[in-house]
C-alpha positions as CSV (number, residue, x, y, z in Angstrom):
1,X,0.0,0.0,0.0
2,X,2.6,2.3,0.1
3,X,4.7,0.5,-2.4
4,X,8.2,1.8,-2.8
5,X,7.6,3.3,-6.1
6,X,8.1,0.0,-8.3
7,X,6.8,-0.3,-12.1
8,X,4.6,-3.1,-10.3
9,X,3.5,-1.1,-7.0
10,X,4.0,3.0,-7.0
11,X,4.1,4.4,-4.2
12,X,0.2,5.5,-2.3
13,X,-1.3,8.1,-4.4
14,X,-3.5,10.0,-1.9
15,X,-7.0,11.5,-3.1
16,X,-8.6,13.7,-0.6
17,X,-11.1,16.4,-1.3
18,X,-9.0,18.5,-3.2
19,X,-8.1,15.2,-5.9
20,X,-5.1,13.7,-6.3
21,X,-2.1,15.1,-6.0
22,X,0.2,16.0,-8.4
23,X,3.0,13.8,-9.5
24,X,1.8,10.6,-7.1
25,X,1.8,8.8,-10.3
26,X,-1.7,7.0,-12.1
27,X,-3.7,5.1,-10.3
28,X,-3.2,1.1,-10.2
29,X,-4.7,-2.0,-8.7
30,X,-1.5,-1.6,-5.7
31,X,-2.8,2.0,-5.1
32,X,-6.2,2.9,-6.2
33,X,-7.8,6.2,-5.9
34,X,-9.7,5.4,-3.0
35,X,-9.8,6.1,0.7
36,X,-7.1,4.1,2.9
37,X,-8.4,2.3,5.6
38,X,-6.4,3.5,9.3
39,X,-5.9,-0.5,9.6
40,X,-4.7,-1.1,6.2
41,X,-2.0,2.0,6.9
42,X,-1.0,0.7,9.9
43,X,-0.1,-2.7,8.5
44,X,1.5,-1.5,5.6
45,X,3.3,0.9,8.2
46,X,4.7,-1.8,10.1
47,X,5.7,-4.3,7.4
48,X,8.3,-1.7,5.8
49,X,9.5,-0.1,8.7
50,X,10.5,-2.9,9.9
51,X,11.9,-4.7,6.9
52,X,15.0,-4.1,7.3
53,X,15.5,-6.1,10.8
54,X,17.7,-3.3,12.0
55,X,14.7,-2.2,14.7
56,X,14.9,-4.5,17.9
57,X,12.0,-6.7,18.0
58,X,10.5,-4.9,21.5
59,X,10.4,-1.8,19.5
60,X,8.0,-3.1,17.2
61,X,6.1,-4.5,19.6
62,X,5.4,-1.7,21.6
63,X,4.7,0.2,18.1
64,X,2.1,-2.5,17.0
65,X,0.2,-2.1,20.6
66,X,0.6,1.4,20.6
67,X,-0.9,1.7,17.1
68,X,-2.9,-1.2,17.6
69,X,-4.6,0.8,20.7
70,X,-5.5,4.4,18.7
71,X,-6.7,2.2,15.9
72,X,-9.6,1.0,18.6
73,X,-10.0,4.4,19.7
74,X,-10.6,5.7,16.5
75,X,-13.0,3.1,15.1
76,X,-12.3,0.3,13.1
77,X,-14.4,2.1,10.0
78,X,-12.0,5.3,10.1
79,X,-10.1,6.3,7.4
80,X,-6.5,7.4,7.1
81,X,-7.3,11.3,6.1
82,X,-9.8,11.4,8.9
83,X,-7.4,11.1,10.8
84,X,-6.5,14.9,12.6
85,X,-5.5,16.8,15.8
86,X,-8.4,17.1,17.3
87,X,-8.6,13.1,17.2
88,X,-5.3,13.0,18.8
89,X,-6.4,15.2,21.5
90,X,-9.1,13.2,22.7
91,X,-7.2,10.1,22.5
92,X,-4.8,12.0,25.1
93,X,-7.0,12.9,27.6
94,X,-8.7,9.0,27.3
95,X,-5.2,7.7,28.1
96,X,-4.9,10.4,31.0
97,X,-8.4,9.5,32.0
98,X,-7.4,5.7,32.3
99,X,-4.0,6.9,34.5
100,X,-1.2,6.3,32.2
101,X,1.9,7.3,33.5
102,X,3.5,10.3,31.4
103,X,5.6,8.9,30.4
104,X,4.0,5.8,28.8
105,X,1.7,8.7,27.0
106,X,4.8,10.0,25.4
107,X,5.9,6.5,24.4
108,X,2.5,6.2,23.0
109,X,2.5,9.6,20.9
110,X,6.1,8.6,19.9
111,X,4.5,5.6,18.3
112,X,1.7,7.9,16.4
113,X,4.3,10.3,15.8
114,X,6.6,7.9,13.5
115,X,3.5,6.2,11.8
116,X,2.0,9.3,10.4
117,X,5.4,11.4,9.5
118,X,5.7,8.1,7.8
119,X,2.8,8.6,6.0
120,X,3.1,12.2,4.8
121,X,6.7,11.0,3.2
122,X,4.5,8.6,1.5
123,X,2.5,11.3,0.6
124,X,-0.4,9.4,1.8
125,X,-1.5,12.4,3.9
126,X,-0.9,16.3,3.0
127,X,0.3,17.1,7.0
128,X,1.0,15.2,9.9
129,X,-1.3,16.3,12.4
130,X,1.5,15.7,14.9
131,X,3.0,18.9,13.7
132,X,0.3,20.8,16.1
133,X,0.4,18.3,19.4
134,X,2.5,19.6,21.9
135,X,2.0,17.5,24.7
136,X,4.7,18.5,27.8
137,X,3.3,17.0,31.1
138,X,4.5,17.5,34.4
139,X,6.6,14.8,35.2
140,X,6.8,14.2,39.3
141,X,10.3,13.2,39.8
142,X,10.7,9.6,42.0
143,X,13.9,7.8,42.7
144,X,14.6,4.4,40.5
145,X,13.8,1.4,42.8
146,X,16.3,-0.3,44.0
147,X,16.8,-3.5,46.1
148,X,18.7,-3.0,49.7
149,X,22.1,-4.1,49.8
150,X,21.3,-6.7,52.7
151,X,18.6,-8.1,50.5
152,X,21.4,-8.1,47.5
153,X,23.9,-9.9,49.0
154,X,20.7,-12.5,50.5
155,X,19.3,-12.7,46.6
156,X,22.9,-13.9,45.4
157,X,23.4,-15.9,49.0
158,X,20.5,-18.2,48.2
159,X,21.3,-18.3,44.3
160,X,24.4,-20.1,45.5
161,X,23.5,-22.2,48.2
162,X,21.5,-23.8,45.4
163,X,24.4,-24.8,43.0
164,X,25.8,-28.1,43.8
165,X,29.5,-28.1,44.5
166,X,30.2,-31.9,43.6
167,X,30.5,-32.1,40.1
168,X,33.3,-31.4,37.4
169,X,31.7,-32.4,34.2
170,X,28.1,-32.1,32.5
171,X,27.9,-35.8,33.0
172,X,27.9,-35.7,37.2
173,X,25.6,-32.2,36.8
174,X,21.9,-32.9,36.7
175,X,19.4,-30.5,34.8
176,X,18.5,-28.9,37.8
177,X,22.2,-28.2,38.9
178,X,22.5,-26.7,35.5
179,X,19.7,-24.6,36.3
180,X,21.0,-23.5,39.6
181,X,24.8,-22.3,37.8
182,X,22.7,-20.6,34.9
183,X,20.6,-18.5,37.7
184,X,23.2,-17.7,39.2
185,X,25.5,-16.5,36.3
186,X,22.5,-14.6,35.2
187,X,22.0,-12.8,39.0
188,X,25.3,-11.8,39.1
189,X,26.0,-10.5,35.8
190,X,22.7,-8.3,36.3
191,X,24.3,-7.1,39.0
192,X,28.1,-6.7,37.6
193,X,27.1,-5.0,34.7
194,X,23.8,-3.4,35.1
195,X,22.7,-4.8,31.7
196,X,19.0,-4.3,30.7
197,X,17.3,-7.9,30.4
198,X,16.4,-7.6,26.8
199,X,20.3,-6.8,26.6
200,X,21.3,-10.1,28.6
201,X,18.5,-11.9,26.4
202,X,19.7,-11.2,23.2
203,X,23.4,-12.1,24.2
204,X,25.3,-14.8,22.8
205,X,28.2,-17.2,23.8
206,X,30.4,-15.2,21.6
207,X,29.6,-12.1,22.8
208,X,31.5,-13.1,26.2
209,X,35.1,-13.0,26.2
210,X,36.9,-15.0,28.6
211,X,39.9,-13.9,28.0
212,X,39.0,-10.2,30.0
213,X,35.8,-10.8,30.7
214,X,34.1,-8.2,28.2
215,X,30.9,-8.4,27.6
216,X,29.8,-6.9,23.5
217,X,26.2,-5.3,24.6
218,X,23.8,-4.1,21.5
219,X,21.7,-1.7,23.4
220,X,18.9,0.6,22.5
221,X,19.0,2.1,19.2
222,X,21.3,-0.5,17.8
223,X,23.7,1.0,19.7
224,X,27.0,-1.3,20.8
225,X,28.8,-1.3,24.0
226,X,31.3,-3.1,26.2
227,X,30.2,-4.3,29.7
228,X,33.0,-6.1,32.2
229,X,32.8,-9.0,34.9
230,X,35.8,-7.0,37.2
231,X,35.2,-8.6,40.7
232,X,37.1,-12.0,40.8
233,X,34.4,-13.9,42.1
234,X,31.6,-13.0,39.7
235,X,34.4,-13.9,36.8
236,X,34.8,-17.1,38.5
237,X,31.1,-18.1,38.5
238,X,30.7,-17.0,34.5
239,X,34.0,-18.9,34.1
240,X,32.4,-22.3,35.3
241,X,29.2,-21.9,33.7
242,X,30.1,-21.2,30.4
243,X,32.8,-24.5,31.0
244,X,29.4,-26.2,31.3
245,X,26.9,-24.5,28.7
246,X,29.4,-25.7,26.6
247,X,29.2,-29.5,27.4
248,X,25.7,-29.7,28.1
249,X,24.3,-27.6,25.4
250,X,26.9,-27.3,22.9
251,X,24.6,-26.4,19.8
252,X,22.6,-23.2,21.2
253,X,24.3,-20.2,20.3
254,X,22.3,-18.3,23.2
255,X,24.6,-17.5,26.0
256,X,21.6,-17.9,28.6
257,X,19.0,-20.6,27.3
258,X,16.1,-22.2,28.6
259,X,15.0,-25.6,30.1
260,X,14.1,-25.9,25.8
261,X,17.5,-25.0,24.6
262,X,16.0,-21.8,23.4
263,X,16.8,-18.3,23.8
264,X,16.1,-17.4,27.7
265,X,13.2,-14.9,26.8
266,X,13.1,-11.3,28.9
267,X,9.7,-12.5,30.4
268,X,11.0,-16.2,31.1
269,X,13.7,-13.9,32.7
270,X,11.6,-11.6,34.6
271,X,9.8,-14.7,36.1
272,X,13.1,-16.4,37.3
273,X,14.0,-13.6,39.2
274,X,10.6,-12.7,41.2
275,X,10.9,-16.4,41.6
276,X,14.4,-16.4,43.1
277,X,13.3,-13.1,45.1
278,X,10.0,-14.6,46.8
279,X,12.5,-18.1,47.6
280,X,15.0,-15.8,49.6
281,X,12.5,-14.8,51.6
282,X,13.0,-10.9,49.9
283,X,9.8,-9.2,50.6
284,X,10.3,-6.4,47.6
285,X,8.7,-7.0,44.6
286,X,11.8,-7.9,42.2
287,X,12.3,-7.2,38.8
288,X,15.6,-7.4,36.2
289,X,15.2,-3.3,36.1
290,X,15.5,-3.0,39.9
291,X,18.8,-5.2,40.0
292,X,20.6,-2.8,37.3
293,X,19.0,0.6,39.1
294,X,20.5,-1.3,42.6
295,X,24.1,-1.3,40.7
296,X,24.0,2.3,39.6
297,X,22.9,3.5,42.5
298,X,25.3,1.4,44.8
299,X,27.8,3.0,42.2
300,X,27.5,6.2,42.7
301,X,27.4,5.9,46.6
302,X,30.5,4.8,46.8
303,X,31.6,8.0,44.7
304,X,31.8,6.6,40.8
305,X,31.6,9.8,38.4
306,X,28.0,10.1,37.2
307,X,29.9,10.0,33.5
308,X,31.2,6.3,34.0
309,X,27.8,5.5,35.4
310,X,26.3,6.4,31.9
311,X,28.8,4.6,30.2
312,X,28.3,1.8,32.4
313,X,24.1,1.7,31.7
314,X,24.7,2.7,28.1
315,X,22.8,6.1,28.5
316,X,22.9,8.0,25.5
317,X,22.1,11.1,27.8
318,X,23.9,12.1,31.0
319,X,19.8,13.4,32.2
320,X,18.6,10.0,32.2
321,X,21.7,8.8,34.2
322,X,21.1,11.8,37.1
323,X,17.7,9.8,38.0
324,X,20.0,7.6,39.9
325,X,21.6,10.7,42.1
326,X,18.7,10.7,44.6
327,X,20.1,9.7,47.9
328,X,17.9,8.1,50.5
329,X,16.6,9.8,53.9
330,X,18.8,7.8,56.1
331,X,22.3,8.4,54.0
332,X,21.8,11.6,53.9
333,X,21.3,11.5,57.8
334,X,24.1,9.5,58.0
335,X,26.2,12.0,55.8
336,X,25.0,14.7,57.6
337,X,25.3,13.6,61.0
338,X,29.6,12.7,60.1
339,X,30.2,15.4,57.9
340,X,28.2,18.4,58.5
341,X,31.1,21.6,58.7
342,X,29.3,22.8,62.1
343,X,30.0,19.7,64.0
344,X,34.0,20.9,63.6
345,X,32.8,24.8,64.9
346,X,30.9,22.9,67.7
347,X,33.6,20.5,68.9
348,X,34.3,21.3,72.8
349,X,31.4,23.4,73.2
350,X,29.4,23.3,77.0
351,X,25.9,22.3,76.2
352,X,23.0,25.1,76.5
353,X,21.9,24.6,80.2
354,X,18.2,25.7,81.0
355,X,17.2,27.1,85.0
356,X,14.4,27.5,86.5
357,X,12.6,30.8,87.7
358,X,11.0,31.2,90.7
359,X,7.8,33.4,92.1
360,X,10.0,36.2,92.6
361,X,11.3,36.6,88.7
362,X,14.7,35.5,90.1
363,X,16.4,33.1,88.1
364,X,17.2,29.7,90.1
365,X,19.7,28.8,88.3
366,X,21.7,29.3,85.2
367,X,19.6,29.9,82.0
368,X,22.0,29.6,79.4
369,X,25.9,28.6,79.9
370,X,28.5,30.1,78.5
371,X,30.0,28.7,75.6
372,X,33.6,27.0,76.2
C-alpha cells in the first residue's frame, strides 16, 4: 500500500477532497484512488519499517500495541485522512483518564508520531497532524527502585546455596544443577554489569570473552557497548558456567538458554528472578530493572563519576543517568550527622543549660551557659 515506487507497486497516491495530488503517479490496482483504511496503513506501516530487521523486535512491539490501541479508539471504519488533531487530542486525555503514567503517553505519541510522518513521506496524507500536538506533562520526579544491599547480597546468597558443589563435568551435573549455575551467572551478571534484560536476552556465547571478561552489549538504538565482569568472584562463576553450557548444550548459540535449549526470553527472565526473590524470603517486589538501578545507585554511593555511570548503563544522555543521584533519607542522615562543617565549629562546646525561675522573677539557676 505504500509500495516503494516500483513499475509493479508505485508508491500511495493520496486522493482527498482537493483530488489527487500532483505527481503521485496513475492510479493502479497496488494503489487505487480510494480512501485508505487507518488499519490497512497501519499494516502497511509496520511491514516496511521494519523490513530491514535493523529495529529491535520490542520496539515493534510496543509500536504494534501502541498503534494497535488508537486504531480501537478511532473506530475500526476510520479512514487514514480522517485522521486529525483534534482526534489526537481526545485520545490523550482517554489515556490520561485511564491513569497512564506520562511517560508511557509520550511512548505512545512517539508511536503515532513515527507512523504518520511516515505517512506524509509517503505522501499518503498532506500534513501530519502531529506537527500541532504539543504534549509537555508535568513529570513528578521519583527515585529508581532499588533492592537493599542486605537483601542483594541475600538474593545472590540463596542463588548459591543452590548450585551443587560436587561435580566437574556435565555428566555428574543434573538438569537442575544446571539450572542453579545458569541462575546464578545470570544474578550476578545483572548485578556486575547493570545490563538491561532484553540486553542479557539477546546475548550470545560469543559475545562473552573469557579472555578479559568483556561483555559486546547491543543496546537501544542499535547502539553497541562493552560491559565487564571485574570482581574475581563474579568472573569465577561466569567462568564455570560457560565450561558447562558448553558440554551440556553445545549447539545453542544463546549465552543464557532455557529448560528448551531456546533463547532465555526477557519474560521467562523476569519470572526467574521474582521467583528467586520470593525463595529468599525478599519481601520487595523484584524485577531485572531494579537489579541494574540497585548497581547504579550502589555506584554512585561509593563515589563513581556520574559520566562512567552512563557509560556503564549505556545512556545516550547524562539526564537519564542523574535519576539515579537521589540519595535516600537515612544516608543523607548518616552524611550529615559525620560530615556536616558545624559539628568541627561545635567541637568542645558546654551544652545550653536551661534554669528554672521562681515566684519572685529570680532566676534559680543558670539559664544559658556560656560557651567553652
Amino acid at each position: 500500500m505504500f509500495g516503494g515506487g516500483t513499475d509493479a507497486c508505485p508508491r500511495f497516491r493520496f486522493v482527498g477532497p482537493a483530488g489527487p495530488i500532483d505527481g503521485a503517479g496513475p492510479p493502479t490496482a497496488c494503489s487505487p484512488e480510494r480512501r485508505m483504511l487507518l488499519r490497512e496503513a497501519i499494516e502497511a506501516f509496520l511491514d516496511l519499517h521494519f523490513a530491514a530487521g535493523q529495529r529491535a523486535d520490542g520496539t515493534r512491539r510496543a509500536y504494534t500495541v501502541d498503534l494497535t490501541q488508537f486504531r480501537a479508539f478511532a473506530g475500526a471504519s476510520r479512514h487514514l485522512e480522517d485522521i486529525d488533531a483534534e482526534l489526537v487530542e481526545e485520545w490523550i486525555a482517554r489515556l490520561h483518564g485511564a491513569f497512564y503514567a506520562p511517560a508511557s503517553i509520550q511512548r505512545k505519541l512517539s508511536s503515532l508520531r513515527a507512523f504518520l510522518s511516515h505517512c506524509e513521506r509517503r505522501r499518503a496524507i498532506r500534513r501530519s497532524p502531529m506537527a500541532s500536538i504539543r504534549y509537555r506533562p508535568r513529570k513528578m520526579p521519583h527515585p529508581p527502585r532499588t533492592l537493599a544491599r542486605a537483601d542483594m547480597w541475600r538474593l545472590l546468597a540463596y542463588a548459591r546455596s543452590l548450585v551443587p558443589l560436587d561435580y566437574a563435568t556435565a555428566s555428574a551435573c543434573s538438569r537442575r544443577g544446571f539450572v542453579a549455575l545458569r541462575d546464578l551467572a545470570l544474578l550476578d551478571l545483572f548485578l556486575s554489569t547493570g545490563l538491561r534484560v532484553g540486553e542479557v536476552s539477546a546475548l550470545n556465547i560469543q559475545d562473552y570473552s573469557r579472555d578479559d571478561h568483556v561483555v559486546r552489549v547491543r543496546g537501544k538504538g542499535g547502539r553497541e557497548r562493552l560491559a565487564f565482569v571485574v570482581v574475581p568472584y563474579s568472573r569465577g562463576i561466569q567462568e564455570r558456567y560457560l565450561e558447562l553450557l558448553r558440554q551440556v548444550r553445545p549447539a545453542t548459540p544463546a549465552l543464557f538458554p532455557n529448560s528448551r535449549s531456546q533463547r532465555f526470553s526477557a519474560r521467562g527472565i523476569r519470572r526467574m528472578v521474582g521467583r528467586k526473590a520470593r525463595e529468599a524470603g525478599i519481601r520487595a517486589h523484584l524485577s531485572p530493572h531494579m537489579l541494574r538501578n540497585t548497581a547504579a545507585t550502589l555506584l554512585l554511593r561509593n563515589g563513581v563519576d556520574l559520566r562512567i555511570v552512563q557509560e556503564f548503563l549505556g545512556h545516550a544522555s547524562i539526564t537519564t543517568t542523574q535519576r539515579y543521584t537521589h540519595v535516600s533519607r537515612a544516608d543523607l542522615l548518616s552524611a550529615l550527622r559525620s560530615r556536616h562543617p558545624l559539628l568541627e565549629t561545635w567541637s568542645g562546646a558546654a551544652p545550653l543549660r536551661f534554669g528554672r525561675w521562681d515566684s519572685e522573677g529570680e532566676e534559680a539557676g543558670l539559664l544559658v551557659s556560656q560557651l567553652a
